[in-house]
N, C-alpha and C positions, 0 to 999 in steps of 0.2 A: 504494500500500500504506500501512496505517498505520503512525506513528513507533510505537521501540521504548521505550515513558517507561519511568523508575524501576517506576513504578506497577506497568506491567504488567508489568515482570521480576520484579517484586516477588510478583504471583498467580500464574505460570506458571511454577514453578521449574524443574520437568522438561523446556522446549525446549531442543531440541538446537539447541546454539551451532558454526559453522565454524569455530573456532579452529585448526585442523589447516591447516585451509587459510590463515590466516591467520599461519602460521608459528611457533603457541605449539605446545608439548608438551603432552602429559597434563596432567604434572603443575604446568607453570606457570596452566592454566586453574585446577585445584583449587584452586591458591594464589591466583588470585582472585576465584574464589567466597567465600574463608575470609576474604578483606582485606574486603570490602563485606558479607558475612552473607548475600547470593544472589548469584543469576546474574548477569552483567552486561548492560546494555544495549548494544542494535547499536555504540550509540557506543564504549561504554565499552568493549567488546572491539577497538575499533579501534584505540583510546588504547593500551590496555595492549600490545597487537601491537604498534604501532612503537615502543612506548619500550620495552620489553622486546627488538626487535630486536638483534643483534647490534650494529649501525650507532651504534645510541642508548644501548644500554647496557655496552655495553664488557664484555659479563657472561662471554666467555671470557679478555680480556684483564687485567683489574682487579687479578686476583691480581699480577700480574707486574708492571704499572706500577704499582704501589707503593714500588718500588726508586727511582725518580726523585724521589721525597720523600724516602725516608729514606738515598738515599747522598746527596741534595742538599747541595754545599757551603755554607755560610753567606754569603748574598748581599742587601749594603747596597741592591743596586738594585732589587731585586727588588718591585714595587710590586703584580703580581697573578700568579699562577701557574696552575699543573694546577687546571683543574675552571670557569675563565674560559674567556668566550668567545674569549679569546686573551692571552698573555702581557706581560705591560707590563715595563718597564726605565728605571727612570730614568737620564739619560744627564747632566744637574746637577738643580743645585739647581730651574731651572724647565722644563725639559721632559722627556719623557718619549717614549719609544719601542712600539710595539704592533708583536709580530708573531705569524705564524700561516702552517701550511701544514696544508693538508688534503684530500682526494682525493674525483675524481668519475667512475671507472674504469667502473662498469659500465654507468651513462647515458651515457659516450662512446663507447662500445663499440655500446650501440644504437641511439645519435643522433649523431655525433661535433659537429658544427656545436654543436647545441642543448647536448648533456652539456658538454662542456669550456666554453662559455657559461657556461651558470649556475654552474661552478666557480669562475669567475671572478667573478661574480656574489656566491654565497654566501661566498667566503672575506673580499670585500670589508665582507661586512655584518656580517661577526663583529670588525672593525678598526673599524668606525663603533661598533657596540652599545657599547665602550669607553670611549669617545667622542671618538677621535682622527681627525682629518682623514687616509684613506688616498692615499697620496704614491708610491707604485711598486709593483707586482706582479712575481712571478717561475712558470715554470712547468716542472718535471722533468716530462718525457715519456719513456715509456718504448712502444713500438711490435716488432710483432711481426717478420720477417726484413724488410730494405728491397726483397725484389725479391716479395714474395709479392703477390697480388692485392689480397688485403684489408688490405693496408698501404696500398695504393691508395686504398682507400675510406676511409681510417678519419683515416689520415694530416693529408689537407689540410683534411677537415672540420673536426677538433680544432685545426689552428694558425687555420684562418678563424674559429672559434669563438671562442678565445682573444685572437687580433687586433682582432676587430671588437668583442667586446663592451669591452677595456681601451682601444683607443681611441676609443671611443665615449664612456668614464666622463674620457678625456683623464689618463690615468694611464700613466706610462711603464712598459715594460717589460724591465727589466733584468737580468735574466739567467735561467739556466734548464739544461735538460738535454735532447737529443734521442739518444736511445739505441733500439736495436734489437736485437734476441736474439728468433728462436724462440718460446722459451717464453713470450714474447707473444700467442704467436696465438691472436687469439680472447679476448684481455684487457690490453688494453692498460691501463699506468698516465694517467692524467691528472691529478696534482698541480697544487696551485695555489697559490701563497703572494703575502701581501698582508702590507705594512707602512704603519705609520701612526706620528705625530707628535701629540700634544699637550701643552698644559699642565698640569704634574704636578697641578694642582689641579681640573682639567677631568675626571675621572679616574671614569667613572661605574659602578654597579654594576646586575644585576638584580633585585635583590629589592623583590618587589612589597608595601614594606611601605606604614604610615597608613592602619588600616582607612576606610573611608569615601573614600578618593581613586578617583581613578576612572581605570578601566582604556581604554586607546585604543589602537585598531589602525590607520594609516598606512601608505600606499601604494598599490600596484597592486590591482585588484582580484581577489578571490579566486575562480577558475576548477578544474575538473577537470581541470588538467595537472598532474602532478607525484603524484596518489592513489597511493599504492604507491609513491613515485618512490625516493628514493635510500635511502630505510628501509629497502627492500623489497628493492630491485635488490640494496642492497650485504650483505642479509645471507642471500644462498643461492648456490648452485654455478650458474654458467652450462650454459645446454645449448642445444638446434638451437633450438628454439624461442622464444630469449634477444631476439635481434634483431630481432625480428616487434614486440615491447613497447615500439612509440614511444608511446603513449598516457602511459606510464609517467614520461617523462622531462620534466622541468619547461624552460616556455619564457622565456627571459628578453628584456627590455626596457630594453636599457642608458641610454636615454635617462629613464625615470620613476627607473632609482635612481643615476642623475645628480640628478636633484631632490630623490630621499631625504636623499642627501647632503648638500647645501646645509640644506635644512630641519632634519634633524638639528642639523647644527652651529652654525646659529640656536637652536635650541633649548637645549643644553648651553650655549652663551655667555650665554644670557640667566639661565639656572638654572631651567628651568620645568615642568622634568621632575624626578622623586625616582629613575625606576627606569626601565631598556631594555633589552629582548630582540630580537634579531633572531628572523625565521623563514626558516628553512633545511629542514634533514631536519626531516619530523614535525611541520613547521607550526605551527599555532594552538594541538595537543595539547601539544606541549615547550614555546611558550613560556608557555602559560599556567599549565602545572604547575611548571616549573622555576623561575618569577617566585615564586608561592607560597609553594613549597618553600622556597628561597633565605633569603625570610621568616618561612618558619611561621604564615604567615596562610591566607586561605584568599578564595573570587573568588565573587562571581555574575554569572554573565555570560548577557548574550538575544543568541543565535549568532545570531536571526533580523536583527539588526541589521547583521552582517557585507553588506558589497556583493559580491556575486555578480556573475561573468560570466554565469555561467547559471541562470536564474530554478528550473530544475527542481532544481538539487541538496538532498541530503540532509543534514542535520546531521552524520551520519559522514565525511559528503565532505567537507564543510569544513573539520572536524578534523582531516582525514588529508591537504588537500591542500597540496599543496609549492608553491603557484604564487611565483613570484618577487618580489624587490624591496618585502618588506612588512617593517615593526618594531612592537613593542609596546612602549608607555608607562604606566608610572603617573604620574600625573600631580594634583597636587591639586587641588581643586575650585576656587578662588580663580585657578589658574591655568588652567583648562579654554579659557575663550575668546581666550585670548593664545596657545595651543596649536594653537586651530584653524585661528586668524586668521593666523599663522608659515605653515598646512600651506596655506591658502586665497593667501595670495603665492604661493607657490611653483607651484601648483596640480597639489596633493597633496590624493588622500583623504584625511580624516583623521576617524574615527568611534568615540565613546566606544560601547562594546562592553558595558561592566558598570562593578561596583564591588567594593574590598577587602575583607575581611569577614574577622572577628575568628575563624569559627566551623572555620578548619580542614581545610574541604571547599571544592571546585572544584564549584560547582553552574552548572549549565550548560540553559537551559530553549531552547525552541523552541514559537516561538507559545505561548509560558503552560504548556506543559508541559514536565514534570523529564527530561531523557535522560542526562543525568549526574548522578552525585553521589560523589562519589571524595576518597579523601585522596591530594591534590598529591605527600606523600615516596614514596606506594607507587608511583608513577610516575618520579618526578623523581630518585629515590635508593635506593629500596629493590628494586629489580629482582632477577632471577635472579642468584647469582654462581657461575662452574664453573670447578673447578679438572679442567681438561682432563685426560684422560692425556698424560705425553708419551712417546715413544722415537725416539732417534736413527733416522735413516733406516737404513736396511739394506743399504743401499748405501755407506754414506759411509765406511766403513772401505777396502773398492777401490779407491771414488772417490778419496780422500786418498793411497792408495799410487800410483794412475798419474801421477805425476808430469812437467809439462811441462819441466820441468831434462834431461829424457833425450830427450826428443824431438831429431830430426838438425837442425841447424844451418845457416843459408841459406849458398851459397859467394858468393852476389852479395848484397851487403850495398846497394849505390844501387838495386836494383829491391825489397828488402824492404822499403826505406825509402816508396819511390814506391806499394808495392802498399800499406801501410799507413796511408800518409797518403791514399790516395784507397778506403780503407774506408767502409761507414757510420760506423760510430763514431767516426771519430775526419778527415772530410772537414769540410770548409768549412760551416758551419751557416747561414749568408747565404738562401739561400732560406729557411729559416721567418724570421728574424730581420727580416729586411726588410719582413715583414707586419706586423711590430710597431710603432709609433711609441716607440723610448726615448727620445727629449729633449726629450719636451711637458714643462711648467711647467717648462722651463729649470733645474732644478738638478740633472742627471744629472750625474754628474761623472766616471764610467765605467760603459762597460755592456758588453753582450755584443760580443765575444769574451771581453773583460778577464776575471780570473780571478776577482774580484768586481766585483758591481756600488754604486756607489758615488752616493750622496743627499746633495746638503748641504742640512741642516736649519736653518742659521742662516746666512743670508745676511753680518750684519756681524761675524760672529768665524770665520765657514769652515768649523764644529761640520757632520761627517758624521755617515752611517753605511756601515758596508760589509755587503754580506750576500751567503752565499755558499749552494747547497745541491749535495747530494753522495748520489752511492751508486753503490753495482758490485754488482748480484747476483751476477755469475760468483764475485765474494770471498764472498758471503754463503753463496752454494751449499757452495762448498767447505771454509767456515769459520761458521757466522752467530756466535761471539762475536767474533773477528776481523775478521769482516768489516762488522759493524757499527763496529768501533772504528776499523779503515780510512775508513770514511764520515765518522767523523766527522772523523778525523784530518786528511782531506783538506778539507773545508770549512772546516778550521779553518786549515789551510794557506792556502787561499786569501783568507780574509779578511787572515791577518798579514801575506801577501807586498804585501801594497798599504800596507801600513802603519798599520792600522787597527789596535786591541785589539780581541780575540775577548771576549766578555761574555755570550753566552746562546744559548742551542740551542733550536729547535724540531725535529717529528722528524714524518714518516708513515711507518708499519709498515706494506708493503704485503704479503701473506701468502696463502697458500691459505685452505682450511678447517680453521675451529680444530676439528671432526669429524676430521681425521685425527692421530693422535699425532705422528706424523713432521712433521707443518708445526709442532704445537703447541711441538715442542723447538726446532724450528728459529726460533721466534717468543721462548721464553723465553731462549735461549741471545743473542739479538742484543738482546734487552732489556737483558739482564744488561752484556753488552758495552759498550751504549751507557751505561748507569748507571755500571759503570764506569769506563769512559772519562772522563766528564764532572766521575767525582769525583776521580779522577786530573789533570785541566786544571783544574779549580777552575772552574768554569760551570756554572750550574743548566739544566733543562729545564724551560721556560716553560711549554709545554701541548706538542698536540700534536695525532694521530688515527689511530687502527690502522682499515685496511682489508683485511676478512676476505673469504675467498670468494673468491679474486680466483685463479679456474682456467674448467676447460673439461671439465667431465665428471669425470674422476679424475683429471684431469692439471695441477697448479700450476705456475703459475710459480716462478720463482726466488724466494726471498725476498729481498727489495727494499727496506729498510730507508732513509728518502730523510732526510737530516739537514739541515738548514737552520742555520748561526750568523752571526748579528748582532755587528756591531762597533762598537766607536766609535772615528770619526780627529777629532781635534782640529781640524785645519786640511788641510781638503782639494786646499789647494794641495800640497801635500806628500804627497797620495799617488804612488804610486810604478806606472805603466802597466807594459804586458808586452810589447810591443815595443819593439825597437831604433831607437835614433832619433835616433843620431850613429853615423860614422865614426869607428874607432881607438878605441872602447871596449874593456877590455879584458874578456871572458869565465868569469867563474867557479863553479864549482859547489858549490854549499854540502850537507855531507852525506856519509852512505858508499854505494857502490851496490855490491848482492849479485847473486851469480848465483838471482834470483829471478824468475820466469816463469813459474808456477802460477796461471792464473786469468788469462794477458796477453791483449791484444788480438793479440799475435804468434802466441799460439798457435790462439788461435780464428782468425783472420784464415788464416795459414797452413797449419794443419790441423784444423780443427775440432776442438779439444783444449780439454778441461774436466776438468782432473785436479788433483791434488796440494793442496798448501795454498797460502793466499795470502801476499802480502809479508806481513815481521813488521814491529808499528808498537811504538814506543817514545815515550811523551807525553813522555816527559823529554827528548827531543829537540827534541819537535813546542814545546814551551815554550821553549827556548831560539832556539829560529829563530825565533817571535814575538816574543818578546825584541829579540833581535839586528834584525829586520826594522824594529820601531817606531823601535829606536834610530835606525837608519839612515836612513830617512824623517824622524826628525827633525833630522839633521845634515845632509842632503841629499848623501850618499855614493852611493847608488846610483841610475844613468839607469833601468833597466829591472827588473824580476824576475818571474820565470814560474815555478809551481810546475811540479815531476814527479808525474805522476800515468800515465793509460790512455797506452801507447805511450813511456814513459819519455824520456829526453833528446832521440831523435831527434824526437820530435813537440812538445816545447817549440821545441827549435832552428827547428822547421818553423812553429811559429805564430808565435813571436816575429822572423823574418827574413821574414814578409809581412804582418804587421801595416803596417810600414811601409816597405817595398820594402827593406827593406839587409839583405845579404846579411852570413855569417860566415866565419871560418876558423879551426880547431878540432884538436886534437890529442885524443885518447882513450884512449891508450893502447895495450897489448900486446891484452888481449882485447875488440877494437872493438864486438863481436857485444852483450856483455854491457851496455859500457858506453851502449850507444845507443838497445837494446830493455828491458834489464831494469825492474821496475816498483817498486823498491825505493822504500820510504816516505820522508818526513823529509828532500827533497832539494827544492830552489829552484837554477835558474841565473841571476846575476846580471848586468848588465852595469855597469860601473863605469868612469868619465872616468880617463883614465890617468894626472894630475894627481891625484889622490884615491888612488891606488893604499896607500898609508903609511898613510893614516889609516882605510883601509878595512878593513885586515888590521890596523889596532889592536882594532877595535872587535870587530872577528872574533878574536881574542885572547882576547878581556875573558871571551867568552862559551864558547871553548873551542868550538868548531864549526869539523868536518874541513872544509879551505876548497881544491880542485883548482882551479887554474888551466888552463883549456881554448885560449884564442887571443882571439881576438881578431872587432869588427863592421868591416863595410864590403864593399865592392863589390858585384855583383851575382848571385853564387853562392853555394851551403851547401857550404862546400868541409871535408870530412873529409880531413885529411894522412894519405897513405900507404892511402887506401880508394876515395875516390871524390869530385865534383865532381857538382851539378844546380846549373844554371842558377834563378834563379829564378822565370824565367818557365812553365821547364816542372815546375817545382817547385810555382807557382800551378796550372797545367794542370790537374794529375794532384789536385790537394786542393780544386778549385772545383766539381770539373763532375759531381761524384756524385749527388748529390740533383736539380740539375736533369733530370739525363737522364731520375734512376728517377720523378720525379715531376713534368715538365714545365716 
């Protein structure tokens, strides 16, 4: 067939355009007839469709994330933020921090191997576009019930997916989330988060300015996988026919963006490049408009110069396709052959594509003819924006009254303990984890189980970081402005309990469709939460990424709100692990614990109960236990520290006494029930050298932090006085063998 040029969209105004099919509205086609003065060409309706997607243009959520700017506390570290391919932090005077998490739900849902791959993939090339050497990834997974079939399927593909492409890039992988619930089914999350390290002055941007330099495209070659891919997938309703759409889903190549890698950061050290986009969702259309844009310049680019996998494609294919492991360059002319010569070592494609151009327009030819000619902001920035309706669910008023507080009470407390510790949620994670490599390039300093995982960046002064991510739909269900602040509350927990300072949030909104009011509230209200919160802790939100759509017909998931916070420890000898790992330590718990169990794992576990509201969280707490936690890491007062979170003290007790085989002995009180299952916020169990005891409860003083002394580490049982005694062997049993059984 012939191509669709300017030309002739230009004589044939009246062809009807598939836009409908291509996921526009009426009304957003008319608005781009009106931006150009005609109709658009094949390409240029492909452009406008995926950047106008949900996925690309943020245009139901935009309203709302505005809050993360302007409740944003004022932050000296702050070196790039929302609207970057990922957030920077400076951590001194010369280095610098990038982190980022972002989702790849509905291509692992219909690829799991291939989707959770290139999430891993793409969130790594949004850490290099910055121009930081990427140093650990983490990955929250969230899966539909563990015993269902298509947990089967979906399941091992996405941890092999994950596995093999991060240790294939030789990137350790240190921490994460393996969760199960139902309302998965049929839409699993696949989160993916990447952190990186460089020189605050190494620090690079996209804007493709210097009319006259010239544009370059590097990497894998560009193929028909990925046309439609995660633009497309991620911004419509799943249905029967979801899965059938492997074509859809992009293949990646961990070994070619191993070599991106390298090349890149040859390039950035030498200084040889002005400007660099990766390409992720929406390909060669995002980066070449967003580069523009950035700048207010404008591109001419011969797409027929692009290398193809396949000689037959289209110029809207190429635009639209997602294929893996490529980046864009500006790059000036003086330095063109020093660029090539960099991608020719390594051996990398590396092929000048166009040139910068003062005039404002993205012109785009094929074989000598015009098929685009667009202004880069009506793409890159100026999209649809919808202030959704919202209204609280209809339900949530019931929901909130059935409360788990009334629910009947276990009379055997050692078999509650034993049926919840060998739950999905909250078993032994060893089978994914072990697919992982976490201590390739040897500076992992903690990682999974630990309660963060822990990077030293500086070999001669011990300069870490910690990073933790976090979320509970069942809180968000019940609560989403709570239970986003719960999210974050807890990631932030877990970063201080190592000893690290908390300094910046990243976040993925995982959500229904913003078509339904009811998810729309449930998305602004966990926004707001998270804004909140964060201006309450004093920490900005770096960037981030909302992922809409994310159901099965009419029926959403939970919203899932995933929070990510970065830390910085001084001297990583000094952080502080979560297991026990002396005899005659003494036991204590920092914090108050409420009869709260709305939203627990006790109650789902036990009777399928999703009621009431979630724990209350108090930052003026969560800030004093960080406080208190660095201090003490820098004194070196406490052996161990485990946050409380899913399964409250008994599941601390229970990770922390097989981390490293030593058993405890524990006193709890008059209502044992509460004190072992409840999920109250704001609470850390310590273990402290009994030598240290005086000075430990000085410092806990200082801070004014409720401090319960529980007993005491050692032997080889979890001995509760006056309730019950498990050995630890059969204590490992009952919390090792879950996953393998359901999943081989």
């Amino acid at each position: 067939m012939s191509i669709d040029t300017v030309e002739r969209a230009e004589s044939t105004p009246d062809e009807l355009q598939p836009f409908a099919e291509l996921g526009l509205k009426e009304d957003e086609y008319e608005r781009i007839c009106q931006i150009l003065g005609r109709r658009p060409t094949q390409s240029e309706l492909a452009m406008y469709s995926i950047m106008w997607s949900e996925h690309c243009s943020y245009k139901s959520s935009k309203i709302h994330l505005k809050q993360f700017g302007e409740k944003a506390p004022p932050s000296d570290r702050m070196l790039a933020g929302i609207g970057e391919n990922a957030g920077v932090i400076a951590v001194n005077d010369k280095l610098a921090v990038t982190f980022k998490v972002e989702s790849h739900n509905h291509p692992s849902f219909v690829e799991p191997h291939q989707g959770a791959a290139t999430g891993v993939g793409g969130i790594v090339r949004d850490i290099l576009a910055m121009g930081a050497r990427p140093v650990a990834v983490m990955d929250p997974l969230r899966f539909g019930a563990a015993d269902h079939p298509d947990t089967a399927r979906v399941l091992p593909g996405v941890v092999g997916g994950i596995g093999g492409y991060g240790n294939c890039l030789g990137l350790p992988n240190i921490g994460g989330e393996v969760v199960f619930d139902p309302s998965y089914q049929g839409n699993p999350l696949v989160n993916a988060l990447c952190v990186g390290v460089l020189p605050v002055d190494r620090l690079q941007n996209k804007a493709a300015t210097g009319p006259g330099n010239i544009v370059v495209l590097m990497g894998a070659k560009t193929g028909r996988d990925g046309i439609g891919g995660v633009s497309v997938l991620a911004s419509a309703t799943f249905d029967e026919g979801s899965e059938q759409r492997r074509p859809s889903v992009q293949v990646g190549d961990p070994f070619i963006e191993k070599l991106l890698i390298e090349s890149c950061l040859e390039l950035y050290e030498n200084k040889l490049i002005v400007g660099v986009q990766d390409l992720g969702g929406a390909g060669l259309t995002c980066a070449l408009t967003e580069t523009a844009a950035a700048a207010g310049t404008g591109m001419d680019v011969q797409l027929e110069k692009v290398h193809l996998r396949e000689a037959s494609m289209e110029p809207h294919e190429v635009l639209a396709s997602e294929s893996q492991e490529r980046m864009l360059f500006i790059v000036e002319p003086s330095n063109l052959d020093a660029v090539l010569n960099v991608a020719s070592i390594w051996g990398v494609i590396a092929t000048p594509i166009g040139v910068v151009t003062n005039t404002g327009r993205v012109r785009i030819t094929w074989h000598g003819e015009t098929v685009v000619d667009v202004p880069p902001g009506s793409l890159a920035d100026d999209g649809p924006i919808y202030a959704r309706p919202l209204r609280e669910p209809a339900d949530l008023i019931l929901l909130q009254a059935d409360r788990a507080e009334t629910l009947p009470r276990p009379t055997d407390l050692r078999e509650t303990l034993l049926t919840l510790v060998a739950s999905p949620n909250l078993c032994d994670k060893t089978w994914v984890t072990e697919q992982y490599d976490r201590y390739v390039l040897g500076n992992t300093i903690l990682a999974q189980p630990e309660d963060s995982g822990i990077i030293r960046i500086d070999e001669e002064t011990g300069l870490g970081i910690a990073l933790s991510v976090d979320g509970n739909s069942r809180y968000t269900r019940l609560d989403p402005y709570d239970g986003a602040r719960l999210a974050l509350a807890e990631a932030f927990r877990n970063v201080a309990v190592t000893g690290a300072e908390p300094v910046a949030v990243t976040d993925c909104l995982n959500f229904g469709s913003p078509e339904d009011p009811a998810v729309m509230w449930q998305f602004a209200e966990a926004v707001r939460g998270l804004a909140d919160g964060c201006q309450e802790l004093g920490i900005p939100v770096t960037g981030g990424n909302v992922s809409f759509y994310n159901q099965t017909g009419a029926t959403a998931i939970h919203p899932t709100p995933i929070v990510g916070v970065l830390g910085i420890i001084d001297d990583v000898a000094k952080r502080i692990p979560m297991g026990f790992s002396h005899d005659g330590d003494l036991l204590f718990l920092l914090g108050e614990t409420a009869n709260e169990f709305s939203g627990s794992e006790w109650a789902w576990v036990t009777h399928q109960h999703l009621g009431g509201r979630p724990p209350k969280v108090d930052f003026g707490r969560e800030q004093a236990l960080a406080g208190f936690m660095a201090r003490t890491a820098e004194l070196g007062l406490v052996r161990s520290a485990h946050d409380l979170s899913e399964g409250g003290l008994a599941q601390a007790l229970t990770e922390s006494c097989l981390r490293k085989g030593i058993g405890a002995n524990v006193t709890v009180g008059e209502d044992a029930f509460v004190a072992l299952f409840s999920e109250s916020a704001s609470r850390v169990l310590v273990a402290v050298p009994i030598g240290l005891r005086q000075a430990f409860e000085a410092v806990v003083a200082e801070q004014e932090i409720p401090l319960t002394l529980l007993g005491t580490t050692g032997g080889t049982s979890l001995v509760v006085k006056d309730q019950f005694e498990i050995p630890l062997d059969e204590l490992r049993t009952a919390w090792s063998s879950t996953l393998p059984k359901l999943f081989g």
